[in-house]
Each structure stands twice: as structure tokens, then as C-alpha cells.
C-alpha positions as CSV (number, residue, x, y, z in Angstrom):
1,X,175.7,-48.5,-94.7
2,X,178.3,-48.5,-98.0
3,X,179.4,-45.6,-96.6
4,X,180.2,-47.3,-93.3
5,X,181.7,-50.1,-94.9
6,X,184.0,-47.7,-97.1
7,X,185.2,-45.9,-94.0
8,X,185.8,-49.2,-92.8
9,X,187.6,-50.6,-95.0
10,X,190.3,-47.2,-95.0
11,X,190.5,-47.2,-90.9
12,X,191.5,-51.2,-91.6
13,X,194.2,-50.4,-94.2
14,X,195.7,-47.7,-92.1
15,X,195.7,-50.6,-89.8
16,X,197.9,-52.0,-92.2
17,X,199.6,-49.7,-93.0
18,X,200.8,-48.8,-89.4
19,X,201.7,-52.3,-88.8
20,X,203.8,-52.3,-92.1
21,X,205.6,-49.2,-90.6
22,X,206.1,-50.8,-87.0
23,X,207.7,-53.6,-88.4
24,X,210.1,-52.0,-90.5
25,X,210.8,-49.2,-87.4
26,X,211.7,-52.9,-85.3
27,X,214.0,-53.9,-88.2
28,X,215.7,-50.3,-88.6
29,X,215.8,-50.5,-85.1
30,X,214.5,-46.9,-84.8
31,X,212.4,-47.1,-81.3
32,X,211.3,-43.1,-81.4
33,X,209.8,-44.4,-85.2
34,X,208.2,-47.7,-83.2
35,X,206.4,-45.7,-80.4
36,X,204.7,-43.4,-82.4
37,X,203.6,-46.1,-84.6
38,X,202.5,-48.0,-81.6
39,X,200.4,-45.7,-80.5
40,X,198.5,-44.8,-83.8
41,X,198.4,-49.0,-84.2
42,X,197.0,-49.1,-80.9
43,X,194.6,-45.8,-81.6
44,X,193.0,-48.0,-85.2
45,X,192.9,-50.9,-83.4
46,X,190.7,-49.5,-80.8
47,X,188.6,-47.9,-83.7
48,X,188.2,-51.5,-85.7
49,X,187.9,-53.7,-82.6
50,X,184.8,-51.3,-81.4
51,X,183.4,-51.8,-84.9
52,X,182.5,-55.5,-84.5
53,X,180.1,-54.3,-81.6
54,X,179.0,-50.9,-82.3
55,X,178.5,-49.2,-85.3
56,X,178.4,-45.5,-83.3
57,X,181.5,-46.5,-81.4
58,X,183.4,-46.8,-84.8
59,X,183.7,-43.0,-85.0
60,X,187.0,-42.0,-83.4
């Protein structure tokens, strides 16, 4: 369960860290930079929205 909760924990500061990124691509106005960040936003979010339900569905 620690173990679970660590990997948590780093899926939800890529999260972060993503989001970070995708705002400053908006401000640079770089749109190639946005839609990739976009997609691996979307791709974690996926990840730590299924984690509130399902523990096996965390795994992506």
C-alpha cells in the first residue's frame, strides 16, 4: 500500500508538472509545445482520476 501511495504521489506531480509546462507553452504561445503537453496532461489525469475508484486501474 506505501508503495501505491509513493507511485501516487509521482504520477500526481507529473500532473503538475505537465500543467506547469502547458501553461507556460500558452504564455510562449508555442501550440506544437501545448498539444503535446495536452495530451500527456490528459494521459495522468486519466491515470489519477481512475485512482480514486480503482486501485488496479491506476496502472497505465
Amino acid at each position: 500500500m506505501h508503495f501505491q501511495l509513493k507511485k501516487k504521489m509521482m504520477n500526481y506531480n507529473l500532473v503538475i508538472l505537465n500543467l506547469k509546462m502547458l501553461i507556460l507553452s500558452i504564455y510562449t504561445g508555442s501550440f506544437k509545445l501545448q498539444n503535446i503537453n495536452l495530451l500527456i496532461a490528459k494521459q495522468y489525469f486519466k491515470c489519477f482520476c481512475w485512482s480514486k475508484w480503482s486501485w488496479k486501474k491506476y496502472n497505465c
